[in-house]
FIROSE-668894 format. One record per residue: residue number from 0; z, x, y of N, C-alpha, C in turn. Coordinates in nm, 2 decimals. Each point is the difference from the previous one (the first is absolute). Example, Ala and Ser with C-alpha at 12.3 -4.5 7.8 and 13.67 -1.06 7.14 Angstrom:
BEGIN
0;0.78;1.32;-0.57;0.00;-0.09;0.12;0.00;0.09;0.12;
1;-0.07;-0.04;0.11;0.00;0.09;0.11;0.08;-0.08;0.11;
end
This chain:
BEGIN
0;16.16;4.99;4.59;-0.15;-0.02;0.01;-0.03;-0.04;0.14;
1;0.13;-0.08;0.07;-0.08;-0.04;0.16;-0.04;0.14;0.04;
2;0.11;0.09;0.00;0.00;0.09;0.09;-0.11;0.10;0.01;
3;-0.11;-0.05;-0.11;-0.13;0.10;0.00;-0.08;-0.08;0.08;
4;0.01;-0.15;0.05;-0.09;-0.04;0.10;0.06;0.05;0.13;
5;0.09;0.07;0.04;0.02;0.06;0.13;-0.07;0.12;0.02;
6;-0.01;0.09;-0.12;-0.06;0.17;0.04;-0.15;-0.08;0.08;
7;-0.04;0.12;0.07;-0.06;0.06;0.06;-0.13;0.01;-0.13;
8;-0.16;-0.08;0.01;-0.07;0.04;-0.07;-0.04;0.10;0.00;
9;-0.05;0.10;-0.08;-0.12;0.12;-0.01;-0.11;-0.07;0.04;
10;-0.11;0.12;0.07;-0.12;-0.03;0.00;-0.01;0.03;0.17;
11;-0.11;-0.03;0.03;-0.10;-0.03;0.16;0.06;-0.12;0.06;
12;0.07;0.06;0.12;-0.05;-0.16;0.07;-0.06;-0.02;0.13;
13;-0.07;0.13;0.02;-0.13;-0.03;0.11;-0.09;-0.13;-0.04;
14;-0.02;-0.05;-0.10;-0.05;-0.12;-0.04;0.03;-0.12;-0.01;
15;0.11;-0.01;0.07;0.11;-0.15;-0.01;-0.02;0.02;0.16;
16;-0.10;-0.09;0.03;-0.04;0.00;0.15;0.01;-0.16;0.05;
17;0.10;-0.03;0.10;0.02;-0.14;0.06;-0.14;-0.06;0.04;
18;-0.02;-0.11;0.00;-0.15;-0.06;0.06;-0.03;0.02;0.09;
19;0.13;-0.03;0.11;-0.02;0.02;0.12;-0.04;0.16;0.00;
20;0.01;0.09;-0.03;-0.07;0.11;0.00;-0.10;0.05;0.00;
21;-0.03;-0.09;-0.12;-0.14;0.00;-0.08;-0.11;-0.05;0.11;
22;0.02;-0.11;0.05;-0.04;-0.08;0.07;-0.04;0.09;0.15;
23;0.13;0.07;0.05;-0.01;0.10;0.12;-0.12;0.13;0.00;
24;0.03;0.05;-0.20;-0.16;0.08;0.02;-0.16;-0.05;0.00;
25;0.05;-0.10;-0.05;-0.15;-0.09;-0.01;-0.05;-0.01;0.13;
26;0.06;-0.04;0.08;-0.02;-0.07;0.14;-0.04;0.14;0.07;
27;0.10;0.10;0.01;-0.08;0.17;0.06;-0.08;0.05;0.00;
28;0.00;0.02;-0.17;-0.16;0.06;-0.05;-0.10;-0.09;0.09;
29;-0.04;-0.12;-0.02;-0.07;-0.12;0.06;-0.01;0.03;0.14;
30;0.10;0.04;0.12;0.00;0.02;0.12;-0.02;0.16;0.03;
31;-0.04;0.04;0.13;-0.02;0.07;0.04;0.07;0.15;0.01;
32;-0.04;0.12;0.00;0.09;0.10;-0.07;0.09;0.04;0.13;
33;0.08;0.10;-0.02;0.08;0.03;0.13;-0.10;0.10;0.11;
34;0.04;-0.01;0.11;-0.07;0.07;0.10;0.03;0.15;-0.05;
35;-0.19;0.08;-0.03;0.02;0.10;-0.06;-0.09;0.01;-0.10;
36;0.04;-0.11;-0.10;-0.08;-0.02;-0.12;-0.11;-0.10;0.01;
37;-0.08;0.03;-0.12;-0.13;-0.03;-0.02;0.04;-0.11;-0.10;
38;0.13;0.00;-0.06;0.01;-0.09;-0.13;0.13;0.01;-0.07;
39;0.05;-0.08;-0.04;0.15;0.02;-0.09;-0.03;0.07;-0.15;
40;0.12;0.06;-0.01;-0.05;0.09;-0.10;0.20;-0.07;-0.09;
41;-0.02;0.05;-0.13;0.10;-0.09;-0.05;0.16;0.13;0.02;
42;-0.05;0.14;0.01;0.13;0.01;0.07;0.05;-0.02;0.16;
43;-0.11;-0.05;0.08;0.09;-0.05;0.09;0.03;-0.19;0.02;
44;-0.07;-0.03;-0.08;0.03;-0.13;-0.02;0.13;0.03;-0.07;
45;0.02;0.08;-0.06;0.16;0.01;-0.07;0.07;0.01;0.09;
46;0.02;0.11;0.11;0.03;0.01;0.07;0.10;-0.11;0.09;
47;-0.14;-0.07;0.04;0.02;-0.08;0.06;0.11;-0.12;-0.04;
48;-0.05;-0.05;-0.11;0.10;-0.10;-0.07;0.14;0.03;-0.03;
49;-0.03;0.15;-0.07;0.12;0.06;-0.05;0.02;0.01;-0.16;
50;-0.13;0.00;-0.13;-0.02;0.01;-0.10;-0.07;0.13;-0.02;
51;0.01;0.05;-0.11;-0.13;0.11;-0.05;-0.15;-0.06;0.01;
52;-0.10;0.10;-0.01;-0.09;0.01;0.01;-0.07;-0.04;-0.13;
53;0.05;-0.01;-0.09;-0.01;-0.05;-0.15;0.03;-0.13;0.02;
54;0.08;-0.07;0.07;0.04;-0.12;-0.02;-0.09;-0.10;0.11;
55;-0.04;0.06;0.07;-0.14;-0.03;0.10;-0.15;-0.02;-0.09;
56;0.04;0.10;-0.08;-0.16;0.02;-0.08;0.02;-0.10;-0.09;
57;0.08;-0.04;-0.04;0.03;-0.13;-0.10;-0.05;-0.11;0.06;
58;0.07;-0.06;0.12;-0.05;-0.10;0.10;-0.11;0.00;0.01;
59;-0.03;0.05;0.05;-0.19;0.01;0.09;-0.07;-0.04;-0.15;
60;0.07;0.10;-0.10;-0.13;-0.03;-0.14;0.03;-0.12;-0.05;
61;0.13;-0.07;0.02;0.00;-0.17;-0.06;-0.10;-0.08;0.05;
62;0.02;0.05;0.17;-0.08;-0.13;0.09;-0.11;0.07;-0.01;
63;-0.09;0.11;-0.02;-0.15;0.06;0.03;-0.04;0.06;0.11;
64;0.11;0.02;0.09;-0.02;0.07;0.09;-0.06;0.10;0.03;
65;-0.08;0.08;0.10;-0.04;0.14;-0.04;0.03;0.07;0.12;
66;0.05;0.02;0.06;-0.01;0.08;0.17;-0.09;0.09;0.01;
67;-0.01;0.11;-0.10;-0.03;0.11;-0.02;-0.15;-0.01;-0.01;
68;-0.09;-0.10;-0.04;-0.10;-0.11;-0.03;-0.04;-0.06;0.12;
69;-0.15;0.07;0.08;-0.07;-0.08;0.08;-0.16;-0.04;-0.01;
70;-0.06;-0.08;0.03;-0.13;-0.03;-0.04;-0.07;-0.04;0.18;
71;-0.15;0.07;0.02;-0.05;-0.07;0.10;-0.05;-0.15;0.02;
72;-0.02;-0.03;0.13;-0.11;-0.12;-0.01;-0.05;-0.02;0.04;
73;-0.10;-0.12;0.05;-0.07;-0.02;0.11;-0.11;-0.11;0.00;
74;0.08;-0.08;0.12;-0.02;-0.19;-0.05;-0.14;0.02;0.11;
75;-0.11;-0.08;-0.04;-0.07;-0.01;0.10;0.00;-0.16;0.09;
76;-0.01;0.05;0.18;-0.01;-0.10;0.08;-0.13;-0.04;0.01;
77;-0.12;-0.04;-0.05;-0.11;-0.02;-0.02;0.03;-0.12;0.01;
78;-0.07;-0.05;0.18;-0.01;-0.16;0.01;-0.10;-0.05;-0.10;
79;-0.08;0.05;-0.08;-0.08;-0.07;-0.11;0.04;0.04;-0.11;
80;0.16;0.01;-0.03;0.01;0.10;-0.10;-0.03;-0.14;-0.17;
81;0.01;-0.13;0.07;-0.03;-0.12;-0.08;-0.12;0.00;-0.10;
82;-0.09;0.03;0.11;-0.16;-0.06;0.03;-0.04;0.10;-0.09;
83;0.03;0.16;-0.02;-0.08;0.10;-0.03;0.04;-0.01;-0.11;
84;0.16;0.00;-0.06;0.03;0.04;-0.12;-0.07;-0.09;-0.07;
85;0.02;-0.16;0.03;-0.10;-0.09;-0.10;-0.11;0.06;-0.01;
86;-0.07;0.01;0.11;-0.13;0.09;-0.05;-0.01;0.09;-0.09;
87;0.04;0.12;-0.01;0.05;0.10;-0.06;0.01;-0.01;-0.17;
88;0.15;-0.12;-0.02;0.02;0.02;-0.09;-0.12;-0.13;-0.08;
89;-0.06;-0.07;0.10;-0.11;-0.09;-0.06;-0.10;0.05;-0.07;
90;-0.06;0.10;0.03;-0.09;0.06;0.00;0.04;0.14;-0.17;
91;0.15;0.01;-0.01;0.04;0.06;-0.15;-0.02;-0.12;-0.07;
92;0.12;-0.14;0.01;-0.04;-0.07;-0.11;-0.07;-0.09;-0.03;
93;-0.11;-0.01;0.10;-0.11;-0.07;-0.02;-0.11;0.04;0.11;
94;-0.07;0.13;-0.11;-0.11;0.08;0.07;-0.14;-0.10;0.05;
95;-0.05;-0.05;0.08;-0.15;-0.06;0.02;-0.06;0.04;-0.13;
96;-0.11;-0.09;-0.01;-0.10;0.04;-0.13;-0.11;0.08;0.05;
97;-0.07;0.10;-0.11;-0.12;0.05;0.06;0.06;0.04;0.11;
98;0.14;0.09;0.03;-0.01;0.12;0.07;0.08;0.08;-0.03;
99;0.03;0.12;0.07;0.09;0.11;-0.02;0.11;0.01;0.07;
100;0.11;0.01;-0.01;0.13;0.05;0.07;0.05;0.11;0.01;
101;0.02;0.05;0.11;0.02;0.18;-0.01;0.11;-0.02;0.10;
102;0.06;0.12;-0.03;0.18;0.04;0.07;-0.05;0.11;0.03;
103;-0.03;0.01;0.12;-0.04;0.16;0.07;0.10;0.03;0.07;
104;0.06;0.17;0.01;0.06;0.05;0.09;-0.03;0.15;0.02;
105;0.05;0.09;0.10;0.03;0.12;-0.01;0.11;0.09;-0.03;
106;0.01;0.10;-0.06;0.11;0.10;-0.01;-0.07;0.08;0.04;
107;0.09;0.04;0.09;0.00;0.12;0.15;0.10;0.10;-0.03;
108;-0.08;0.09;0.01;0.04;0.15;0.01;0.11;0.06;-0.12;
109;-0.13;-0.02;-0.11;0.04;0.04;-0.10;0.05;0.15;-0.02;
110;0.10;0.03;-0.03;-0.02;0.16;0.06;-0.04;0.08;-0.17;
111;-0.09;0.15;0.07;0.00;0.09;-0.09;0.06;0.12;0.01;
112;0.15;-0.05;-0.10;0.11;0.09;0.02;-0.02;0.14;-0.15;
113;0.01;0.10;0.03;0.00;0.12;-0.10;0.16;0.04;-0.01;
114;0.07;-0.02;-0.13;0.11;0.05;-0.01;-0.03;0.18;0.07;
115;0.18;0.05;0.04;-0.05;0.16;0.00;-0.01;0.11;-0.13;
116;0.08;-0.08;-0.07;0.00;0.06;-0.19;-0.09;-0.08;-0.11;
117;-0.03;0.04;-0.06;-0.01;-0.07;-0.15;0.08;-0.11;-0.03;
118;0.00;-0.12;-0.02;0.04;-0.08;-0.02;0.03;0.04;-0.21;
119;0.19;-0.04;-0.07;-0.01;0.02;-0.14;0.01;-0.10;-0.04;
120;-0.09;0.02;-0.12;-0.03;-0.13;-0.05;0.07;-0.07;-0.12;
121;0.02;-0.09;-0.05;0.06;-0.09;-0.07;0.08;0.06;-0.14;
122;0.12;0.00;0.01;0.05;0.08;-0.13;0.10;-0.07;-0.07;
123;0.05;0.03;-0.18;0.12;-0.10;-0.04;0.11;-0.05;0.07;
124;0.05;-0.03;0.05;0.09;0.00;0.07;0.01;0.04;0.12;
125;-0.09;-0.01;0.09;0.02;0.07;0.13;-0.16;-0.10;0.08;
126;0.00;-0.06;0.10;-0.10;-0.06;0.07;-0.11;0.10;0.10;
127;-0.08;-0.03;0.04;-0.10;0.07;0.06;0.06;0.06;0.13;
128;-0.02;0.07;0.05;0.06;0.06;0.09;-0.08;0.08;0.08;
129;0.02;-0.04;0.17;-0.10;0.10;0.08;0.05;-0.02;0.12;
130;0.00;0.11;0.10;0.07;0.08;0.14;-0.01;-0.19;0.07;
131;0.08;0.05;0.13;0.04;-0.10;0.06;-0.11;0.03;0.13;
132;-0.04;0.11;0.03;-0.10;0.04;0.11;-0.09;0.02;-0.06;
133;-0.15;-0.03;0.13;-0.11;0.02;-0.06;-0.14;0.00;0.13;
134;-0.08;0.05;0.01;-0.10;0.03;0.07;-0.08;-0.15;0.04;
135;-0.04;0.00;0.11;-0.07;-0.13;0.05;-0.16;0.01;0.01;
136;-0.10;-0.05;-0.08;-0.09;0.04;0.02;-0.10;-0.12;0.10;
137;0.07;-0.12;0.08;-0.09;-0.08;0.00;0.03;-0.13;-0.03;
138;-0.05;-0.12;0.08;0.01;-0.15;-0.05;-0.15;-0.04;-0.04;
139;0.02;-0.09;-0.09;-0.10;-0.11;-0.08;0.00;-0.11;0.08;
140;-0.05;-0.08;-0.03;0.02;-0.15;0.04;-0.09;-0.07;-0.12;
141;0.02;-0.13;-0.01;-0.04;-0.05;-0.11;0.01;-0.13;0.01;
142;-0.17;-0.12;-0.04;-0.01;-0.12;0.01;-0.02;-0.03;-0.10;
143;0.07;-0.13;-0.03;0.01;-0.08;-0.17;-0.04;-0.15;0.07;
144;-0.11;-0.01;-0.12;0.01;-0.17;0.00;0.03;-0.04;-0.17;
145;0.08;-0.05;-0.02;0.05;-0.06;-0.11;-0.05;-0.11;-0.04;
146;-0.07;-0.01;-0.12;-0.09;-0.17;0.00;0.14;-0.06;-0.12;
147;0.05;-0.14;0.08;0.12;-0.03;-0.07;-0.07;-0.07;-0.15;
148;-0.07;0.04;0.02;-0.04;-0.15;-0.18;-0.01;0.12;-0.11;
149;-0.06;0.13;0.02;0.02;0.10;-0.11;0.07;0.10;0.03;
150;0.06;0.10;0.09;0.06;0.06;0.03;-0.09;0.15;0.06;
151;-0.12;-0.03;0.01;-0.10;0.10;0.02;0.04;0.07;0.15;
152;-0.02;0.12;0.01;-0.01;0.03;0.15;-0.13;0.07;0.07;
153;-0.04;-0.04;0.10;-0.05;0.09;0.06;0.05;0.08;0.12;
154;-0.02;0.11;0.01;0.10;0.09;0.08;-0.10;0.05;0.11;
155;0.03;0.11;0.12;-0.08;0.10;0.04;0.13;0.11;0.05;
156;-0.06;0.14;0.06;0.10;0.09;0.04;-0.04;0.08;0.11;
157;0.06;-0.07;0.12;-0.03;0.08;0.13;0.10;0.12;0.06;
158;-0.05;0.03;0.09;0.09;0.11;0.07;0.07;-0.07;0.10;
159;-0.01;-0.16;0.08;0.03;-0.04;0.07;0.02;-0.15;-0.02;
160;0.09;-0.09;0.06;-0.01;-0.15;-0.06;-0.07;-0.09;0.16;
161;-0.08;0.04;0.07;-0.05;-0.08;0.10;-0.08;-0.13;-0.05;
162;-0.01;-0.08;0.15;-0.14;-0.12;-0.06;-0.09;0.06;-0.04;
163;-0.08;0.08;0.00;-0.12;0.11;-0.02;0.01;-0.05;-0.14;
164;0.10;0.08;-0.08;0.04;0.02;-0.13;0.01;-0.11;-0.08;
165;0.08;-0.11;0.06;0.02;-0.11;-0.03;-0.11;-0.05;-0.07;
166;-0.11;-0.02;0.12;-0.09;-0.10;0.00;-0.09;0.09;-0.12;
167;0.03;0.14;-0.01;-0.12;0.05;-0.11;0.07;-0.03;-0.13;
168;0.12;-0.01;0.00;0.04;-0.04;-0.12;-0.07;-0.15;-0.05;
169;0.04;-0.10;0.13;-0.05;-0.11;-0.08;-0.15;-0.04;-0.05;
170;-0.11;0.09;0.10;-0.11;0.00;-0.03;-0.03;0.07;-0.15;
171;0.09;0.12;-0.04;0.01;0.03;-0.16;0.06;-0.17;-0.10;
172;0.10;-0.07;0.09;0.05;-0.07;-0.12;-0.13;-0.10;-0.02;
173;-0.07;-0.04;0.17;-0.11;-0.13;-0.10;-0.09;0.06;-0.06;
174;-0.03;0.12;0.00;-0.11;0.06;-0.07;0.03;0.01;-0.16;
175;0.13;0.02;-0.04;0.10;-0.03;-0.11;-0.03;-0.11;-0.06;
176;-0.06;-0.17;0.10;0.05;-0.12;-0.04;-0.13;-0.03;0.11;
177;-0.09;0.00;-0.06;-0.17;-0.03;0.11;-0.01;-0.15;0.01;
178;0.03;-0.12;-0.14;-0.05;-0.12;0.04;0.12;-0.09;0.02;
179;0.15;0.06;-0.01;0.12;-0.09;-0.02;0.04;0.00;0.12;
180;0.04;-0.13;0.01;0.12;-0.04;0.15;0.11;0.06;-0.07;
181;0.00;0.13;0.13;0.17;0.04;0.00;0.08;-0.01;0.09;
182;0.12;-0.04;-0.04;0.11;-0.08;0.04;0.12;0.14;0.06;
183;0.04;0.09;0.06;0.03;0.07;0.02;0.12;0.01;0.12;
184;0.14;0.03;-0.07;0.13;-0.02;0.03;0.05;0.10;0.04;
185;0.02;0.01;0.11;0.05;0.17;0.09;0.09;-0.04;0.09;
186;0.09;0.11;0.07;0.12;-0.01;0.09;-0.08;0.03;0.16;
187;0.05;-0.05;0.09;-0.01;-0.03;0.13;0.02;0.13;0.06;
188;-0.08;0.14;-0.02;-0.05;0.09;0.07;-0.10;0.03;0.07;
189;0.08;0.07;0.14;-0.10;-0.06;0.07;-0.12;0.08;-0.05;
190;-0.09;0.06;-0.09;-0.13;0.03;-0.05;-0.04;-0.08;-0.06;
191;0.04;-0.09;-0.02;-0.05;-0.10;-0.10;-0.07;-0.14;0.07;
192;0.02;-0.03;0.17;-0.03;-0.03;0.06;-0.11;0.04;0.09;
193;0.00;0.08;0.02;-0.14;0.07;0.14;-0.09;-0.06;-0.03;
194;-0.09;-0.01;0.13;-0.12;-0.05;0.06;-0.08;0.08;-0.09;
195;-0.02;0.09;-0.09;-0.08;0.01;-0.08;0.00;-0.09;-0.15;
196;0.13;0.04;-0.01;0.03;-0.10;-0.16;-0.02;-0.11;0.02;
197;0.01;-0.14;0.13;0.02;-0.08;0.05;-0.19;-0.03;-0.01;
198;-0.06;0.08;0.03;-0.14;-0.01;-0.01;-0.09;0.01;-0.11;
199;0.10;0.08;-0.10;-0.07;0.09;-0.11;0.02;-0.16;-0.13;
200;0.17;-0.14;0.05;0.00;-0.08;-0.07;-0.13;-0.12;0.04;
201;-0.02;0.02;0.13;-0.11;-0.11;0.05;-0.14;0.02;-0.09;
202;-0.04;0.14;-0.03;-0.08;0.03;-0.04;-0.02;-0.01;-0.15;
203;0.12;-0.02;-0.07;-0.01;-0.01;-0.12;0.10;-0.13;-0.08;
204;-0.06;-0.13;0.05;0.12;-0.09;-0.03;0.00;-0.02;-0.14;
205;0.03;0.06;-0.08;0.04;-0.06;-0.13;0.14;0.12;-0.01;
206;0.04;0.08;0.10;0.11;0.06;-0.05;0.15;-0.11;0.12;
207;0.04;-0.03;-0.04;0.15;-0.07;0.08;0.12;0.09;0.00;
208;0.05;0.03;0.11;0.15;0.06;-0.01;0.10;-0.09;0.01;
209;0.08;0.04;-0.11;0.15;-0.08;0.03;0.13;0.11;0.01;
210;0.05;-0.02;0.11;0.10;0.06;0.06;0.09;-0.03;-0.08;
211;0.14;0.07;0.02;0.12;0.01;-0.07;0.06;0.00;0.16;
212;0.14;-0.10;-0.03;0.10;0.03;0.13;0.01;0.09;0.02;
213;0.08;0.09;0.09;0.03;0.08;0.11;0.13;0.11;-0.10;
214;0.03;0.02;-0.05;0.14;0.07;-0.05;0.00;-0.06;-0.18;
215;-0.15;-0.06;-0.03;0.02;-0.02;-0.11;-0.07;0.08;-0.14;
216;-0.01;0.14;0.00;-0.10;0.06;-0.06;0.04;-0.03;-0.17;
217;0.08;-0.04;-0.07;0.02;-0.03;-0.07;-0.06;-0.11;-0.09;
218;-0.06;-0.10;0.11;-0.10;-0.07;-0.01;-0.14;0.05;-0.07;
219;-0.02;0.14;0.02;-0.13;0.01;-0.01;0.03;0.08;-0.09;
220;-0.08;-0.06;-0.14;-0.02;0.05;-0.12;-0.01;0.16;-0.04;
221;-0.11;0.06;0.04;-0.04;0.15;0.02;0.14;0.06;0.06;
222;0.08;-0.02;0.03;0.13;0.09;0.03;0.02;0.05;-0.10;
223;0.03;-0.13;-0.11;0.08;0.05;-0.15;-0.08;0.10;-0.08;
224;-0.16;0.00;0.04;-0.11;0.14;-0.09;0.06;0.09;0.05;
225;0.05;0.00;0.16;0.02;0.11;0.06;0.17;0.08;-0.02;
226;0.08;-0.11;-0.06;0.11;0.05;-0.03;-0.01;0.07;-0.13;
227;-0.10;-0.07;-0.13;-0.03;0.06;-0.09;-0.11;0.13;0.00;
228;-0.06;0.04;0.10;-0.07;0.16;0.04;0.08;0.09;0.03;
229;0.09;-0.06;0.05;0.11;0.11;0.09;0.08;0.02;-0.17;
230;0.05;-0.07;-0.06;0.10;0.04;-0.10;-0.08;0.07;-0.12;
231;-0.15;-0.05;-0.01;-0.08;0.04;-0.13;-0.07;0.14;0.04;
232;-0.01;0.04;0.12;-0.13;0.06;0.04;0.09;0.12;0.13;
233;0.05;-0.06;0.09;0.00;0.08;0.10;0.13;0.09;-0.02;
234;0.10;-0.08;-0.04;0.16;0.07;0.01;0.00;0.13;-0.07;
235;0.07;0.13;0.03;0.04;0.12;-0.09;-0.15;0.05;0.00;
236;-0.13;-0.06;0.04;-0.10;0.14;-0.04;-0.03;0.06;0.10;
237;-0.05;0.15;-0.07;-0.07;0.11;0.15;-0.14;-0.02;0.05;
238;-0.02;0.00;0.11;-0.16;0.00;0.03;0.01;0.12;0.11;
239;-0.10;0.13;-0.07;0.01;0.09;0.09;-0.07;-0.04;0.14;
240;-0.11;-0.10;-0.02;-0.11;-0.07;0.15;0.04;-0.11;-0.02;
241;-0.11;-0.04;0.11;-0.01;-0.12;0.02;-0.14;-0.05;-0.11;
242;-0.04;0.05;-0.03;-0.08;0.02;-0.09;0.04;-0.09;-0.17;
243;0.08;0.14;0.00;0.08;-0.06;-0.12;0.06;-0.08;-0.02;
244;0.05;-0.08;0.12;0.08;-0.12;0.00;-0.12;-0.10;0.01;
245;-0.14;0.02;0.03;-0.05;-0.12;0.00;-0.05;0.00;-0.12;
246;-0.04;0.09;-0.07;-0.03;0.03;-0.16;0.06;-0.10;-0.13;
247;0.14;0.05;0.07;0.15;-0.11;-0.09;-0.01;-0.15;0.00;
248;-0.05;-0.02;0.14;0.02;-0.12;0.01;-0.14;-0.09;-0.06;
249;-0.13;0.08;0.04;-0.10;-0.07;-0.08;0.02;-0.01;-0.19;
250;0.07;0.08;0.04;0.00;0.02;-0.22;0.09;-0.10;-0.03;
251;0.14;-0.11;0.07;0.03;-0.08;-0.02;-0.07;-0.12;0.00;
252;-0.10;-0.02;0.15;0.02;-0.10;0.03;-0.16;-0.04;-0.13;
253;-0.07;0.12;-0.06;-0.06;-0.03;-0.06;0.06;-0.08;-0.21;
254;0.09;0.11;-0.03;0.08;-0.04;-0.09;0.07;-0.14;0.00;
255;0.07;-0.03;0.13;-0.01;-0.12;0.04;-0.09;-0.16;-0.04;
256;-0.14;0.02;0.05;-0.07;-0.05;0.02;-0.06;-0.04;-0.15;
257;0.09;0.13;-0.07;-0.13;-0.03;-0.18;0.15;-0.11;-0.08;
258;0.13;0.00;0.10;0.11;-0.11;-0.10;0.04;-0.10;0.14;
259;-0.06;-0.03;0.04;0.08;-0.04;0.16;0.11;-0.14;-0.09;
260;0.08;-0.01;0.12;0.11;-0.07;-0.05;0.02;-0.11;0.13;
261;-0.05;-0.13;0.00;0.00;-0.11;0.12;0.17;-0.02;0.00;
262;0.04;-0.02;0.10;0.17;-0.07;0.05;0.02;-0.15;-0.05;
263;0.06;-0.07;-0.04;0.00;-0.12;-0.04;0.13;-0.08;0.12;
264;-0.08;-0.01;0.14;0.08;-0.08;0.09;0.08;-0.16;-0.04;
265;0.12;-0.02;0.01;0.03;-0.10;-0.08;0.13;-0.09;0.09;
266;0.06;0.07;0.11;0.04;-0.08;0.10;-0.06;-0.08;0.13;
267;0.02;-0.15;-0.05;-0.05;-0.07;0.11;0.01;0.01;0.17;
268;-0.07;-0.03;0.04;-0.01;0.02;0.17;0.14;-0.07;0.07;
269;0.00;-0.13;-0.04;0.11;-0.11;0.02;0.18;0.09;-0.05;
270;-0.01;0.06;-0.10;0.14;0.11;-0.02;0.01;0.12;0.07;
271;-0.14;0.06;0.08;0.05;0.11;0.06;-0.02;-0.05;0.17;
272;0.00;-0.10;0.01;0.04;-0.07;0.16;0.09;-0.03;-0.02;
273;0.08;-0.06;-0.11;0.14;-0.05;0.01;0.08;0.08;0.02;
274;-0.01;0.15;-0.05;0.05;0.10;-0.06;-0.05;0.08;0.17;
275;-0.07;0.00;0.04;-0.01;0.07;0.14;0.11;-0.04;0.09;
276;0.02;-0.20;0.01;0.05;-0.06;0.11;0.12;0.02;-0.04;
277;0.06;0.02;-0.14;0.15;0.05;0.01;-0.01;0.14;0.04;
278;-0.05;0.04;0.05;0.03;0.17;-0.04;0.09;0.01;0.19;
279;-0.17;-0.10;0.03;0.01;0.04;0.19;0.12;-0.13;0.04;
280;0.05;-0.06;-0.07;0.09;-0.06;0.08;0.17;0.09;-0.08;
281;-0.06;0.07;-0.09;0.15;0.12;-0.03;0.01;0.11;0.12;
282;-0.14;0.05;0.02;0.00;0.10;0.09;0.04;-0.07;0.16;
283;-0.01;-0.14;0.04;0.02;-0.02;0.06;0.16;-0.05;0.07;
284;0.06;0.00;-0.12;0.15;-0.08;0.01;0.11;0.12;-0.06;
285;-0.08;0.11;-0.01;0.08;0.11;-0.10;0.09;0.08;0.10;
286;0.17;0.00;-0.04;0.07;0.09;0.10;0.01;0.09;-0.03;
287;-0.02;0.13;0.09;-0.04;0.16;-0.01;0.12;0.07;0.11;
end
């Protein structure tokens, strides 16, 4: 009976991996790829160490690793980036009384794309399907002000996004909202500034702008309508004009308007400064 603890087990043993090994892929993946590459990939991390590429893929999935896995970002240096967000986020969880709060922005150059085929349409077993090429007919542009307490929008649709445009949008939103102080939270473009808008606020003080940092559009409420237009409304359809693309879009924003759906802002100002100043003293101390 000893002599069966000497054989040789059956089985794998790419999986009987020393720590110190373990430890050596961890650390790679984590550092920088070889000159050439964009990234470690787990058969040359095998490679490298001297295990399979199966026995790599184990590792990385213990610890959560992802190489293959990248995400953008983009911290903003806004010397007031303190001052505004309190503003900002003051102004979601504790609106002034007896006024309005609106998240205005633009989406620019909305295109009206025409597939070259028929787009097929939805079947048992098989998803919607339509050509990868397709005819350019044209950009839209498009202003939203979002009132955060119902979710209402008012929109307009130009051929161009200048101050010109700007300023006629906002003269549509107070005509929207004739006797309310509106409170109105937009990004630091320069149209949003000019010696006309700058005159057009003197002349009508019950509207106030509040700015959003510099690199922080995330901040501004109306992005998220606008991430939900693009998925509900714009993605996979044909517009042979520009026409027809402005058609589409009034038929949402009207549908819209009859169920509107308000954002429920719910992180404090004080956690997303905290959460900023770690970010920029990571980006700042991070070896590359």
């Amino acid at each position: 009976m000893e002599g069966l603890n000497e054989k040789p087990k059956a089985g794998r043993k790419d999986h009987a991996v020393p720590a110190e090994t373990i430890e050596r892929i961890v650390q790679l993946a984590m550092s920088p790829p070889p000159a050439g590459r964009s990234r470690w990939t787990t058969r040359l991390l095998g490679r490298e160490v001297g295990v399979t590429s199966g026995c790599v893929s184990d590792v990385l999935r213990r610890h959560e690793l992802k190489p293959h896995l990248t995400r953008t970002y983009k911290v903003s240096r806004d010397p007031n980036f303190v001052a505004k967000v309190q503003d900002v986020v003051g102004l979601y969880l504790n609106p002034p009384d007896n006024a309005v709060v609106l998240s205005v922005d633009e989406k620019t150059s909305i295109q009206a794309l025409e597939r070259t085929q028929l787009p097929l349409p939805l079947r048992s077993g098989r998803a919607r399907r339509h050509t990868h090429d397709y005819k350019r007919h044209g950009v839209v542009d498009l202003y939203a002000a979002l009132e955060i307490a119902t979710g209402r929008v008012t929109h307009k649709l130009t051929e161009s996004h200048t101050a010109a445009d700007f300023l006629s949008f906002l003269r549509k939103v107070a005509r929207a909202y004739p006797e309310q102080e509106l409170h109105v939270i937009l990004d630091n473009s320069s149209s949003h500034g000019t010696a006309e808008i700058t005159a057009w606020l003197a002349e009508n003080p019950r509207v106030h702008f509040h700015y959003t940092p510099t690199s922080a559009s995330w901040l501004n409420q109306v992005e998220g309508f606008f991430g939900i237009l693009g998925k509900q409304s714009l993605s996979e359809t044909d517009f042979r004009s520009k026409k027809a693309l402005r058609e589409h879009i009034s038929a949402y924003m009207r549908d819209w308007n009859k169920h509107p759906t308000p954002f429920a802002w719910t992180k404090p100002a004080n956690a997303i400064i905290k959460s900023h100043r770690r970010m920029l003293d990571r980006i700042t101390t991070a070896v590359h």
